[in-house]
C-alpha positions as CSV (number, residue, x, y, z in Angstrom):
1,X,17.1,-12.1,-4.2
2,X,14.7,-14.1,-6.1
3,X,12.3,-13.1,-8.9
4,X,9.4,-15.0,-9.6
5,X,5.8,-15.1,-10.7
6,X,2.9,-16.4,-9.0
7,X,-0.8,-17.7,-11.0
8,X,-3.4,-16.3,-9.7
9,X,-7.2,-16.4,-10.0
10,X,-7.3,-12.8,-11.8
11,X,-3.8,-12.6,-13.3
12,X,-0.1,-13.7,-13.2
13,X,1.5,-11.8,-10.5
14,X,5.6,-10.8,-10.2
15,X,7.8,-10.5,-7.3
16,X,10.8,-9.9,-5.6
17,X,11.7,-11.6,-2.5
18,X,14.8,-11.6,-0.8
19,X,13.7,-15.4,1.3
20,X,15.7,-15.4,4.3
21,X,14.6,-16.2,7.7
22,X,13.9,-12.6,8.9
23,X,10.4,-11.5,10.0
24,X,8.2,-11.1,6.5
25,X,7.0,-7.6,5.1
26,X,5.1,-6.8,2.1
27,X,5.6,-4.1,0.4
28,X,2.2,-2.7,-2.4
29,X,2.7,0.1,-4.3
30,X,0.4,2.8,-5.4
31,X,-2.0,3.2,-8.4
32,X,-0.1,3.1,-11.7
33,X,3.2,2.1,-10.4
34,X,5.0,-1.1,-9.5
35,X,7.2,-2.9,-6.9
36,X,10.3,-1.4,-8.4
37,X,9.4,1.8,-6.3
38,X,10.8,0.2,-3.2
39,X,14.5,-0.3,-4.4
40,X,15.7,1.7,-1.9
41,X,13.9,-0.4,0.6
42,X,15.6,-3.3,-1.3
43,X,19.2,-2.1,-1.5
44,X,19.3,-0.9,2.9
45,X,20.0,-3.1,5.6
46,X,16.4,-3.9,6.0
47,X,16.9,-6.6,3.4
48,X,19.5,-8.6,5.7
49,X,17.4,-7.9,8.4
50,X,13.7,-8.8,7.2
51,X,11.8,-10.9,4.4
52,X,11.1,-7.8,1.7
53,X,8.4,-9.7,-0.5
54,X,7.1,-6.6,-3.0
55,X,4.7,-7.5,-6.0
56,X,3.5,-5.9,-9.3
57,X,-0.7,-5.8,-8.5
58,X,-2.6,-6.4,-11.1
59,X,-2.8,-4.7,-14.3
60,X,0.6,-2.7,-13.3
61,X,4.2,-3.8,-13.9
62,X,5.8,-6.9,-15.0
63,X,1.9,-8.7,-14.0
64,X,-0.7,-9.9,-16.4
65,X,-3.5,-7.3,-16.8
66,X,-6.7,-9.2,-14.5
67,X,-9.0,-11.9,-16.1
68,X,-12.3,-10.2,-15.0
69,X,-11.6,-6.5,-14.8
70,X,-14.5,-5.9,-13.3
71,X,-14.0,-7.9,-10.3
72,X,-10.3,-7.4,-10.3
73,X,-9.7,-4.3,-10.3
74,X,-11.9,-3.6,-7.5
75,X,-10.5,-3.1,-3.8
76,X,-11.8,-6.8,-2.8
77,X,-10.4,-8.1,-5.6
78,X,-7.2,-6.8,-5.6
79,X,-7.3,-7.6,-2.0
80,X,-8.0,-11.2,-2.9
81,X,-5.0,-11.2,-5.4
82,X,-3.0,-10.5,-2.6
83,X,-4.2,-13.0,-0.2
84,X,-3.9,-15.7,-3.1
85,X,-0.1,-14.5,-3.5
86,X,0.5,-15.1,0.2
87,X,-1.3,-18.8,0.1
88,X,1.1,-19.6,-2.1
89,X,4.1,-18.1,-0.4
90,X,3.0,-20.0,2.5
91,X,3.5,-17.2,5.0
92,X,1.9,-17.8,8.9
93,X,2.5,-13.9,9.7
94,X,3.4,-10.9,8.2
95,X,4.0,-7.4,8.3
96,X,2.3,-5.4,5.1
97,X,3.4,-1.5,4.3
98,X,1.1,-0.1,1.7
99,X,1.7,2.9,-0.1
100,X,-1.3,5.0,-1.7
101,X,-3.3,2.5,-3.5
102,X,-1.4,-0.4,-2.0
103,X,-2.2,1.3,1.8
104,X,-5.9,0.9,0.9
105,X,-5.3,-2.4,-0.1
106,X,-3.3,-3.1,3.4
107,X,-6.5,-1.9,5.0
108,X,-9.0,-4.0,3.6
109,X,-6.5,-7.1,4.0
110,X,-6.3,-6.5,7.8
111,X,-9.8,-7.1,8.6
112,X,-10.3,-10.3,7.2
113,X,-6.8,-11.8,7.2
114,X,-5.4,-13.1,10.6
115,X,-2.0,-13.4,8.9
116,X,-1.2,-9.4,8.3
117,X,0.0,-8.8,12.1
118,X,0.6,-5.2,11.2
119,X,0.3,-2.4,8.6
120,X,1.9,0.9,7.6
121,X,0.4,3.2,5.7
122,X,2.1,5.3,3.3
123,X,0.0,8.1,1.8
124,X,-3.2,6.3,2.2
125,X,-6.3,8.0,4.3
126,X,-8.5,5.5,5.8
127,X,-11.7,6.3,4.4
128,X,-15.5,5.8,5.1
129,X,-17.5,4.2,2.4
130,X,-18.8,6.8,-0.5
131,X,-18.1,10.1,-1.5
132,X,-18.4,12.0,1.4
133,X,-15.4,9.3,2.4
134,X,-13.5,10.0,-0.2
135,X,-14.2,14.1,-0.2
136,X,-13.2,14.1,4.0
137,X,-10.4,12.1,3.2
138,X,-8.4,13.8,0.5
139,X,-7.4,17.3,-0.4
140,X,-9.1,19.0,-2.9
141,X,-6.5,18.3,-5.6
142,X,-8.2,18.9,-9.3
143,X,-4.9,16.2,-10.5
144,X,-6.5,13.7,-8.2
145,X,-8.8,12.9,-10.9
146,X,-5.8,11.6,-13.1
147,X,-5.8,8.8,-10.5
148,X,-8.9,7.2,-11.8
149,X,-9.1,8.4,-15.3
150,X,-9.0,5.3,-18.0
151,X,-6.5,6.5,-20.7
152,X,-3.7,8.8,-20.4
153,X,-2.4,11.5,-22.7
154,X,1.3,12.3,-22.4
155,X,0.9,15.4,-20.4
156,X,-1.6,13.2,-18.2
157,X,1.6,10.7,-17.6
158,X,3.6,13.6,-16.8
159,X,1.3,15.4,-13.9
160,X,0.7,11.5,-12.6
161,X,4.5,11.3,-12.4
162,X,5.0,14.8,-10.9
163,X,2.3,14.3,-8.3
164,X,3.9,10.9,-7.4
165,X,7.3,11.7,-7.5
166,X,8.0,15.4,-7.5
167,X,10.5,17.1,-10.0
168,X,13.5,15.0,-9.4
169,X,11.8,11.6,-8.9
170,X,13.3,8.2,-11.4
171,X,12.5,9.5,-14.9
172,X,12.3,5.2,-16.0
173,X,9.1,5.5,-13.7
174,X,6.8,7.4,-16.4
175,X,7.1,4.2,-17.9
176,X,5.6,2.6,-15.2
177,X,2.4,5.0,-15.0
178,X,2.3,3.9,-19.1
179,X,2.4,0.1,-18.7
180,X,-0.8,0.2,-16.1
181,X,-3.8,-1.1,-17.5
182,X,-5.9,2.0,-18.4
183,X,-9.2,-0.1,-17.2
184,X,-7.8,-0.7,-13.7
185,X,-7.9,3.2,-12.7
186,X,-11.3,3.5,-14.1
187,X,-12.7,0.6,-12.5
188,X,-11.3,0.8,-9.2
189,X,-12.3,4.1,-8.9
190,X,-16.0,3.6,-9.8
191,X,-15.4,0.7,-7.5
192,X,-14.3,3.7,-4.6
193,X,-17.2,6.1,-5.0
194,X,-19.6,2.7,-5.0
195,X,-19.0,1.9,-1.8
196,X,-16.8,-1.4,-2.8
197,X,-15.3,-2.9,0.1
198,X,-14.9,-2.4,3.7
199,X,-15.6,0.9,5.9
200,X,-11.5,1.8,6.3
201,X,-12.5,4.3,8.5
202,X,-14.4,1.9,11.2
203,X,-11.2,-0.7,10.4
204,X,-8.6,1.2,11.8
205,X,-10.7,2.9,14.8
206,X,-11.8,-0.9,15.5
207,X,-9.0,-3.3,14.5
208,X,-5.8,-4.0,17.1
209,X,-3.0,-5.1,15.1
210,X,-0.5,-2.2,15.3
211,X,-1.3,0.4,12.5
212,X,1.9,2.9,11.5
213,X,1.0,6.2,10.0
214,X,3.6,7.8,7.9
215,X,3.3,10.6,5.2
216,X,5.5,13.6,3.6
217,X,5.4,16.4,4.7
218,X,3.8,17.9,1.6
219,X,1.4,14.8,1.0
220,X,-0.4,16.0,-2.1
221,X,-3.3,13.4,-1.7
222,X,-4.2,12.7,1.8
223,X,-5.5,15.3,4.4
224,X,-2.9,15.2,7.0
225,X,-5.1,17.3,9.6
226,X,-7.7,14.3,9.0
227,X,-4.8,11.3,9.4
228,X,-4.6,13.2,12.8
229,X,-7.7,12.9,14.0
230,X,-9.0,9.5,13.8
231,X,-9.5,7.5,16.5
232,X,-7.6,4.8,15.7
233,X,-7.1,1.3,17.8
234,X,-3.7,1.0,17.7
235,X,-2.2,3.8,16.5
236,X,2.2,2.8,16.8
237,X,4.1,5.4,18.2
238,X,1.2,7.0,19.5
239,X,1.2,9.6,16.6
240,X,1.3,10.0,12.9
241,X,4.9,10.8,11.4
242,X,5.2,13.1,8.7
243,X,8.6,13.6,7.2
244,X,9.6,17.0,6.8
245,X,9.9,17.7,3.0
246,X,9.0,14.6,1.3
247,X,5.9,14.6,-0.8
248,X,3.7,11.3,-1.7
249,X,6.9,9.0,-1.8
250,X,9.0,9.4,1.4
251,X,10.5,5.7,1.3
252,X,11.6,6.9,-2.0
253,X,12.5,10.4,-1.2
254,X,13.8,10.4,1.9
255,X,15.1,7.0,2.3
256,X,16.9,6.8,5.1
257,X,14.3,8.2,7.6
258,X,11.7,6.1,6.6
259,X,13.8,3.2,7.0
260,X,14.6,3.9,10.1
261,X,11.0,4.3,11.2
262,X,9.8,1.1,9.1
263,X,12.7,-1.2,11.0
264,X,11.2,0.3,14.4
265,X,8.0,-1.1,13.4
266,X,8.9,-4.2,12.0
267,X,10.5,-5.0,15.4
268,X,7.8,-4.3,17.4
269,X,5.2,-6.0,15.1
270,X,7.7,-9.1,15.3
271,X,7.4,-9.3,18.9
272,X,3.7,-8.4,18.8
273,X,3.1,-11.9,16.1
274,X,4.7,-13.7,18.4
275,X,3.1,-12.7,21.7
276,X,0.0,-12.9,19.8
277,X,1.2,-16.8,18.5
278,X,1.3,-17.7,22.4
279,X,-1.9,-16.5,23.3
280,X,-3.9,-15.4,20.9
281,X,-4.2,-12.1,18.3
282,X,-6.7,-10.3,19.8
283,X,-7.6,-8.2,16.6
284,X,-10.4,-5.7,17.7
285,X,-11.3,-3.2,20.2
């Protein structure tokens, strides 16, 4: 395992990447969290098996807070963040799971960069531009507002953490929801209802590469009913998997399941890179 930091335009970005020669997956986390939510990810086979490369975005974790906040912390430009960390990981093709925030973020990378060859999505409804997006797309959760509030108060910290993790989730975490630069919610929120970057919706109806769908079973977020009925390109498996019991965090929470499920994928995304190498990615429909 190596640790290391990348310079990037907005910020200096951490990371943990076990090298290796196995087929490369990134790993984002969600809004106010960091890459240490993936340790079980990082502790299973899958880490003999496959490149784990997870970083701390912007403004969260063991990164620097983002240079221009304003165009950080915004979906592009958290998106370009990401993109400049794979330049300088020199990486050809890659798988990307996303989780919440970082699932969004998956989305808007796969439109515009020919290297992601697949994405899972953890949590994350693709949505539409705007509000009416953004009100099809998630449940009706009055906590969901924590999620792009600036500043926190300690009871704030505690329903994040609750609505991330459930009861029994890492108690060190909370401190992870306190490190995140209180700007980054606000902005990338207003960023959200603004219209900031692409239609997520029309990506994963339109784009090809292989698009995995995974969510608890009591997803407090995203509308599951409306996960299930887009039309999407691509859709792996041919269904969206929901893992009975788990909440917003099932690689966390139900670890072995969704290990299983995210080695499937990175197998077949694997073969589909390198079908695609020989002749071609053809990325939309």
């Amino acid at each position: 395992m190596v640790y290391g930091e990348v310079e990037c335009s907005q910020a200096r970005i951490a990371l943990s990447d076990t090298q290796g020669n196995g087929f490369p997956v990134l790993l984002l986390h969600g809004n106010s969290n960091a890459r240490n939510v993936f340790f079980r990810q990082f502790q299973s086979p899958l880490a003999q098996r496959y490149r784990l490369i997870a970083i701390d975005l912007p403004g969260h974790g063991q990164s620097g807070n983002a240079r221009d906040p304003q165009a950080g912390y915004t979906m592009p430009g958290l998106a370009d963040t990401v993109a400049e960390v794979l330049d300088a990981l020199a990486i050809e093709h890659l798988a990307v799971v996303g989780w919440s925030l970082g699932g969004h973020i998956g989305i808007e990378l796969i439109e515009r960069d020919p290297r992601i060859a697949g994405l899972m999505i953890v949590g994350t409804p693709p949505i539409s531009r705007g509000i009416l997006g953004v009100l099809r797309g998630f449940q009706p959760n009055t906590d969901l507002a924590l999620t792009t509030r600036g500043r926190l108060r300690p009871r704030d910290v505690d329903r994040f953490f609750r609505m991330c993790f459930g009861a029994r989730g890492p108690q060190d975490f909370r401190a992870l929801i306190e490190r995140t630069d209180w700007r980054m919610r606000r902005i990338m929120g207003r960023g959200i209802m603004a219209g900031l970057g692409v239609d997520q919706k029309y990506v994963v109806e339109h784009n090809r590469a292989p698009l995995a769908v995974v969510n608890g079973q009591n997803e407090p977020f995203a509308r599951l009913e409306y996960l299930a009925g887009l039309n999407y390109a691509n859709l792996w498996d041919g269904r969206c998997h929901v893992i009975e019991k788990a909440v917003h965090a099932p690689f966390l929470e139900a670890p072995r399941e969704f290990n299983a499920l995210l080695g499937r994928f990175l197998d077949d995304v694997a073969a589909w890179a390198a079908a695609g190498a020989a002749g071609g990615l053809r990325r939309h429909a």
